[in-house]
N, C-alpha and C positions, 0 to 999 in steps of 0.2 A: 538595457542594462549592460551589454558588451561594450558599448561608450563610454561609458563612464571607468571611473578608476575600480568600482569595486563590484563585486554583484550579490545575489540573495545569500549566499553564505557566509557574508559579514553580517548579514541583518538576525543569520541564524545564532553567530556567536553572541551577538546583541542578548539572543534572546533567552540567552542563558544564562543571565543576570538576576539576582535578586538583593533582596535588603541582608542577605548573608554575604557574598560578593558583588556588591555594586559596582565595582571597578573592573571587574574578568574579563570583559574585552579588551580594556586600554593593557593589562596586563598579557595579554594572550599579543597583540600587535608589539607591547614593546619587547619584548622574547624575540619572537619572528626577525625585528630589526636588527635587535644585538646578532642575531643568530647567522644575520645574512651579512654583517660585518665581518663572520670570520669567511665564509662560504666566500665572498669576493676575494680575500687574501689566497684561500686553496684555488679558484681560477684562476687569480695571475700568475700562483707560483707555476698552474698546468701549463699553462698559456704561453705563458712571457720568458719566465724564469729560465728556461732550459733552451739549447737549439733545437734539439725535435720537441714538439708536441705530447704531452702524455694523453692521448685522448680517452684513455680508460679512464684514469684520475679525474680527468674533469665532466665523463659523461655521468660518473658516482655526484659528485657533485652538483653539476646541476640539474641533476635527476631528484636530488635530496631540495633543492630549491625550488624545484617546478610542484613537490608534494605539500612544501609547507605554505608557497602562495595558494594553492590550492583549497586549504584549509583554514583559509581566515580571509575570502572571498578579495583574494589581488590580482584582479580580471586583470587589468593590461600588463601586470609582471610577467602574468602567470603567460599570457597568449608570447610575449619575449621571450620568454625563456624555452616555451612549445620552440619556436623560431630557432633560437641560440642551440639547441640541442641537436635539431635536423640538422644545422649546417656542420656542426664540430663531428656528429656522425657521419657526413660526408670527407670531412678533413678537409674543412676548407679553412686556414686559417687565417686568411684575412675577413673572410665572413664570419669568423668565431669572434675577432676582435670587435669590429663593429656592432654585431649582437653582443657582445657581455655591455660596451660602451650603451646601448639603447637600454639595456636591461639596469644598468645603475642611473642608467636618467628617468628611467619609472621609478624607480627607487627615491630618486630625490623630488620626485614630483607629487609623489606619493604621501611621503614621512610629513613634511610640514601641514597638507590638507589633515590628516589626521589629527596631529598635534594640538591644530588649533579646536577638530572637533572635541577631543575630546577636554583641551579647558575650557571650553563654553560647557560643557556635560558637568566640568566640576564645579564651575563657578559658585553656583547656588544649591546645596544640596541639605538643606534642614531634613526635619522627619517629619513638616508637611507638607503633603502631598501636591499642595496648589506651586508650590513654590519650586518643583522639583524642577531640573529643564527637559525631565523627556519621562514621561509618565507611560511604560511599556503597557502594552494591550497584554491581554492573557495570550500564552503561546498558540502563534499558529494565525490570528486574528490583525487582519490589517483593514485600511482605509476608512480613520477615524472621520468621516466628511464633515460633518457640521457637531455642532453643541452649544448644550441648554442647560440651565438652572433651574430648578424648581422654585414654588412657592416658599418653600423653606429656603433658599440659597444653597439647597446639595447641589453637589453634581460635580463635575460636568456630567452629563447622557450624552452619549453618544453614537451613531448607527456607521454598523460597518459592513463590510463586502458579502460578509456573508449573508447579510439580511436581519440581524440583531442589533437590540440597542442596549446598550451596556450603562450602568451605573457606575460612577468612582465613589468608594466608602473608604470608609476608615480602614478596612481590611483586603481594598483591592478593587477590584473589577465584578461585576456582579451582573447577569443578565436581567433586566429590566423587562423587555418586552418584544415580541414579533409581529414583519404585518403582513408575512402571509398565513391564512387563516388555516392552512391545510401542510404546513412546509415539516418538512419528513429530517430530522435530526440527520438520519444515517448518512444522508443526500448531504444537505447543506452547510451541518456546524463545518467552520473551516475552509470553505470553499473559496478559491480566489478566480473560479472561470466565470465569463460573464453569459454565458451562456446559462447560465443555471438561475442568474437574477430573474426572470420571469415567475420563474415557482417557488425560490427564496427568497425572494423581495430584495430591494436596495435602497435601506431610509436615505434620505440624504436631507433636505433642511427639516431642522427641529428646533419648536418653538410653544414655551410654556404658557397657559394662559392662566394666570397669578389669581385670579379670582376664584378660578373653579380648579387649578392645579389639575388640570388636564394637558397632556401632551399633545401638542400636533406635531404630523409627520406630513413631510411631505415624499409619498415614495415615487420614485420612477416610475414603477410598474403599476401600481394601486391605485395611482392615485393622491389626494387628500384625504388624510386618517386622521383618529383622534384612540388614545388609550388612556385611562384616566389614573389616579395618584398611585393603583397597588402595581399598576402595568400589567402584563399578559399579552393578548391576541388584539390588535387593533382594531379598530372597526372604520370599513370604509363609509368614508362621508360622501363623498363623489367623486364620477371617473371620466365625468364628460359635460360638455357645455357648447347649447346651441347644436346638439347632432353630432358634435364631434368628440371622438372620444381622446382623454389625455394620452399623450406616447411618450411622454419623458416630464414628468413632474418635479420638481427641481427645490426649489427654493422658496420659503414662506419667512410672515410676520406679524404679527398679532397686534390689534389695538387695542390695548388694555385697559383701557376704558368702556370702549361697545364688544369684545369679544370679537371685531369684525377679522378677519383671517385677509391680508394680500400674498397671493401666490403667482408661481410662473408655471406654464409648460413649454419646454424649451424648443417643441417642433411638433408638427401634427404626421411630422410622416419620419421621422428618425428616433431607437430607442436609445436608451446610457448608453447600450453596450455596443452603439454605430457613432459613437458620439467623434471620431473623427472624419466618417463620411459627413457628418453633420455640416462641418467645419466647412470641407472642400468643396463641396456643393454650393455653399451659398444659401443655402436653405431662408427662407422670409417667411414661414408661418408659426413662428412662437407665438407665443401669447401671457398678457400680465392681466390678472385677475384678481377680485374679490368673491370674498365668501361671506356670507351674514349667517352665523349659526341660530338666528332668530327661525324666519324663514325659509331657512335650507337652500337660497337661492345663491347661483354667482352669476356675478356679470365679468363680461369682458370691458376690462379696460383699454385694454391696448392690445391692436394685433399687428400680424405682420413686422415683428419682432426679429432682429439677428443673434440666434441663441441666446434668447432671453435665461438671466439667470440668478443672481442673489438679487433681494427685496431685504429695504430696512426703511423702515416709518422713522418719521423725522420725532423729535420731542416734541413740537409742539402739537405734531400731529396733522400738521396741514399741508404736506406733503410726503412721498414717495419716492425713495429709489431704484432704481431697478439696472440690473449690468444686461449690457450687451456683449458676450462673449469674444464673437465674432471680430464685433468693430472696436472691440478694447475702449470701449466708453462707457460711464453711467450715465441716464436718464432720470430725470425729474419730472414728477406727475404730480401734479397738484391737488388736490383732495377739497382745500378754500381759497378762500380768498375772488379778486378778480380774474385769476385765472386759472380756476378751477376747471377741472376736465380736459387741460391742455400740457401738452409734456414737452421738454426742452432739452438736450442736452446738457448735463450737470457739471463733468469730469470728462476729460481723455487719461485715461491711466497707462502708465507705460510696462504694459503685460495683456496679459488674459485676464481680465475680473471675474472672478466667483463668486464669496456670498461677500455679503457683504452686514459687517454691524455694527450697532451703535452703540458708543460707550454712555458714562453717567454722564458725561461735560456735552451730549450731544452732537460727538462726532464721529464720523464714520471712517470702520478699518474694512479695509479693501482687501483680500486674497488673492493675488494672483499666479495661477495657475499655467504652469509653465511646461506639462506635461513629462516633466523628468519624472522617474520613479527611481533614481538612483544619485548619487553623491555623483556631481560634475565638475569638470571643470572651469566650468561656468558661474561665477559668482551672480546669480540670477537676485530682482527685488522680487520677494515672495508676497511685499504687501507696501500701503500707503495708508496712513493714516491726511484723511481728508476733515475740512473744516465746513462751516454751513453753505459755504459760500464755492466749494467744489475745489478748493485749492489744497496742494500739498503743504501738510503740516510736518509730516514723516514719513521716512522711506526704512523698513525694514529688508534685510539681505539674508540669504540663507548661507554665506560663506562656503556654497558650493557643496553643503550637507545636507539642511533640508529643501525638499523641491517638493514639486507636486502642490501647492500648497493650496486649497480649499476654503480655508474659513483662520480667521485671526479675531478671537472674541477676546472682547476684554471684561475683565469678573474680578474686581477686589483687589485691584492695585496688580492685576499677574495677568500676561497673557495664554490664551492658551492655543497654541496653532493646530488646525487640523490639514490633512491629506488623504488624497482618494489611496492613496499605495504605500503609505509609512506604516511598519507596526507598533507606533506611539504616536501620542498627543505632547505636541513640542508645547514648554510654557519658560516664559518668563517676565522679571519683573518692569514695570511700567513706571518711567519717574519722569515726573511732569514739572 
């Protein structure tokens, strides 16, 4: 977060947003800017204006500048101006000059990345909800990971850091459902330490099965679950295969034709919340799986996987994708034909792939996961929209606002982007 231009105190003013002030943070930053237009004029006049220095005047000042960066989260201003302050209390004033000079170049580094966040925020803002660009979580609740539709076409559902899966309605955010069977409110509503995902659970892929309008989950910690149309308490389906028990369950997909379940477990010896030791290690024991909810059995598909991680079945159903985190590629597993049981290299994508899913035209949107949890200055691509055949169709950007990016589902002509560390579900429209 101290990299980037801004840190969790912008996400809080965010979050103080509703359908009565939709706009209070673009409004709260453009204050701030007018504000700091007069605040540079009272520095130069300290500064520049006079042969001595008034250093009283200008430590008022930007004492009064380093409180309001402060308060509308303007991490690299605010760290200039900590700077610009120590030196002008020294009386240094060729190091006050060069600090106020650094401090208006955050300033202008700053103003336009916002700018542009916030008319992408306005572009699209009906009073439906699918169509919104940033659909805020209820206060406090971040790391929308993946999302599902139901049998009826509601939704999104979505599971987040704390270990719940939330509904979007008509009237908001609604909890739907948990999967740990014993997980203690006091403890967990709210929690962003990973430390605690073990005994709150961490859904992360979710995936409707239209027949029976039961939800699967796939949790980190759990396992393979299923909670059916009212939601509640999940119930684990399985937590191990072949002797070995799952340590990071990741990413599923359903055939909705046989009920059959494909899922990942991204490592037999690393959890979520080591998921960068994952990385560094080199780790090769993921694993990509089937579930037959006939039977109760799974088979291994594929092991010895590099962070094995989003699953999306093809339409016509006779193949398999599956990301390799790791190696920033997807892989193809065939399910028929004459080379059935055998897997291929699909896509190199240029990022981290996560989940990955497929639209109604039968092509696949890629998330990739760039591990920012803050606005950069990085214009990072957050996703690719791929074709049958593993080629780039489209390349989506987060214009340096959103990162993190998790899952890019497409539902109804709208996208709707998720994140392991944003507190909203980004969405918009899709024209083909």
């Amino acid at each position: 977060m101290v990299q980037g231009f801004l840190d969790e105190q912008f996400i809080q003013l965010e979050g103080l947003q509703d359908d009565a002030n939709p706009n209070f943070a673009e409004e709260v930053i453009g204050m701030f800017f007018k504000d700091s237009d007069k605040v540079f004029n009272e520095m130069e006049k300290a500064l520049l204006g006079k042969k001595s220095v008034d250093y009283h005047a200008l430590d008022n000042v930007i004492h009064r500048l380093k409180g309001s960066s402060s308060s509308v989260g303007a991490a690299k201003i605010l760290q200039e101006t900590i700077t610009f302050r120590n030196l002008c209390r020294e009386q240094n004033v060729d190091g006050c000059k060069e600090a106020l000079q650094r401090v208006k170049n955050e300033f202008g580094n700053l103003r336009p990345k916002l700018e542009t966040y916030f008319q992408f925020a306005r572009q699209v803002r009906p009073s439906e909800t699918a169509s919104r660009p940033q659909i805020n979580l209820p206060p406090g609740i971040v790391g929308p990971e993946s999302m599902a539709f139901d049998c009826n076409g509601e939704g999104p559902y979505t599971g987040v850091a704390d270990g719940r899966i939330f509904k979007q309605t008509a009237h908001g955010w609604t909890q739907f459902a948990v999967t740990a069977r014993y997980r203690r409110r006091a403890l967990c509503d709210g929690h962003t330490n990973p430390y605690l995902e073990p005994i709150c659970g961490r859904p992360l892929g979710l995936q409707f099965n239209n027949r029976t309008c039961e939800l699967y989950i796939a949790d980190a910690y759990f396992g393979l679950m299923k909670v059916g149309r009212n939601g509640g308490v999940a119930k684990q389906l399985v937590s191990s295969v072949e002797g070995t028990p799952f340590r990071f369950t990741n990413a599923l997909d359903i055939d909705q034709e046989t009920g059959v379940v494909y899922f990942t477990d991204s490592s037999t010896r690393f959890q979520r919340r080591e998921n960068r030791r994952l990385v560094l290690s080199g780790d090769r024991t993921a694993r990509f799986m089937r579930y037959d909810p006939i039977s109760r059995r799974v088979t291994v598909l594929l092991k010895e996987l590099s962070f094995a991680n989003g699953v999306a079945l093809s339409k016509n159903r006779d193949y398999v994708l599956v990301a390799e985190t790791s190696q920033r590629q997807i892989l193809r597993y065939w399910l028929q034909g004459p080379q059935a049981g055998i897997s291929e290299v699909f896509a190199q994508v240029p990022g981290s792939p996560d989940n990955i899913k497929r639209n109604a035209r039968g092509e696949f949107w890629v998330g990739l996961n760039n591990g920012q949890t803050m606005p950069s200055s990085i214009d990072y691509i957050i996703a690719v929209r791929l074709d049958g055949q593993g080629r780039v169709l489209e390349r989506r950007h987060g214009n340096g606002i959103m990162q993190s990016t998790s899952e890019v589902n497409e539902n109804r002509g709208t996208l709707f982007v998720g994140s392991v560390g944003m507190p909203f579900v980004g969405s918009s429209h899709v024209y083909y």
